[in-house]
Structures are given as structure tokens and as C-alpha cells.
C-alpha positions as CSV (number, residue, x, y, z in Angstrom):
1,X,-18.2,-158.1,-135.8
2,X,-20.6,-160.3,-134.9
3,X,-21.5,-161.5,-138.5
4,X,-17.8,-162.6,-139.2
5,X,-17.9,-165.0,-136.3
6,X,-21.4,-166.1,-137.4
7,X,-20.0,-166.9,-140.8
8,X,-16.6,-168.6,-139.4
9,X,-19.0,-170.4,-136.6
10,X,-21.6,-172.0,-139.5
11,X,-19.1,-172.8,-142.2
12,X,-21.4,-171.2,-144.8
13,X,-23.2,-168.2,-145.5
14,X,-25.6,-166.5,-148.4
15,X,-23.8,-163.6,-149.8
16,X,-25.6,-160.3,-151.9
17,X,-24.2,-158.1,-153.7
18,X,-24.9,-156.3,-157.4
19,X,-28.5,-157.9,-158.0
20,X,-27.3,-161.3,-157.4
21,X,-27.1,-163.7,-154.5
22,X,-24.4,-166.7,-153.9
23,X,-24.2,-169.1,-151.4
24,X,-20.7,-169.8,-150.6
25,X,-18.7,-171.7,-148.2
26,X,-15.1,-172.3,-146.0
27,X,-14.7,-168.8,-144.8
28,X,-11.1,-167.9,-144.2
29,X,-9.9,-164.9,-142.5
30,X,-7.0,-163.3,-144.0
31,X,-4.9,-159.9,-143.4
32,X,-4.5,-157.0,-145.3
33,X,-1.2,-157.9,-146.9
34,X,-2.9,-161.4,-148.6
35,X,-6.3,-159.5,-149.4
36,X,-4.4,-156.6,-151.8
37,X,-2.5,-159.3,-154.0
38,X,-6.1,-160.8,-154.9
39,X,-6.8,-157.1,-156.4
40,X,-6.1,-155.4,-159.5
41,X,-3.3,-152.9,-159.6
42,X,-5.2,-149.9,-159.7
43,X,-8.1,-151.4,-157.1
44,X,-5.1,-151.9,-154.9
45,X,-3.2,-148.7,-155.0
46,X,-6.6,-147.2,-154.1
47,X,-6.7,-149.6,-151.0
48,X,-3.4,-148.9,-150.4
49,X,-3.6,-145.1,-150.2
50,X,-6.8,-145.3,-148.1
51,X,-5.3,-147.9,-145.9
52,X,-6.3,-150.9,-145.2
53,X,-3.8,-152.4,-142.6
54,X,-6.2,-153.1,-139.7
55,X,-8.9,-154.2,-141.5
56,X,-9.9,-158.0,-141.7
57,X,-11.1,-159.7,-144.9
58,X,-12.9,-162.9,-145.2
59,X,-12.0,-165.3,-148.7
60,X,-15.3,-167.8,-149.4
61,X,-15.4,-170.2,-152.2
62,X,-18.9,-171.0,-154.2
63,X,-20.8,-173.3,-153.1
């Protein structure tokens, strides 16, 4: 994953999604167990059924 140790590396990155574009800053790596209590409960039942364990996830704040 070269573009999560891009992101980690520069501190920073410009992030697109729906239409709209963010810049957003200190990139944190958590695992799966942190990144399903950020979701709804139905969002994270879904995640949980698919599973999600191995995967990493990456929290960002605005900029």
C-alpha cells in the first residue's frame, strides 16, 4: 500500500470523495476493532458480517 505510507510519510494528503475534495492532515493508522466504533450500528454490522479484521484504516483530521 504504497499510498498509505505516502500519506503517513508527508503528514498530509488531498482526499476525494462524493463531488468534493478535502485536504486533511495527521494520518493515524488504526485497526479494525477502533475503526467499527466510529460507525453507525447498521454500517457496522454490515462491516462486521463482511469482515473486516485484517484490514487497515487510516483516521485524518481537516485541515
Amino acid at each position: 500500500m504504497d499510498w498509505l505510507q505516502n500519506v503517513l510519510a508527508a503528514g498530509h494528503a488531498t482526499v476525494s470523495a462524493n463531488g468534493e475534495t478535502h485536504e486533511v492532515t495527521e494520518p493515524k493508522v488504526i485497526d479494525a476493532a477502533a475503526a467499527l466504533a466510529m460507525l453507525s450500528p447498521s454500517r457496522r454490522r454490515f462491516f462486521e458480517r463482511v469482515g473486516v479484521g485484517d484490514a487497515k484504516y487510516l483516521t485524518v483530521k481537516l485541515a
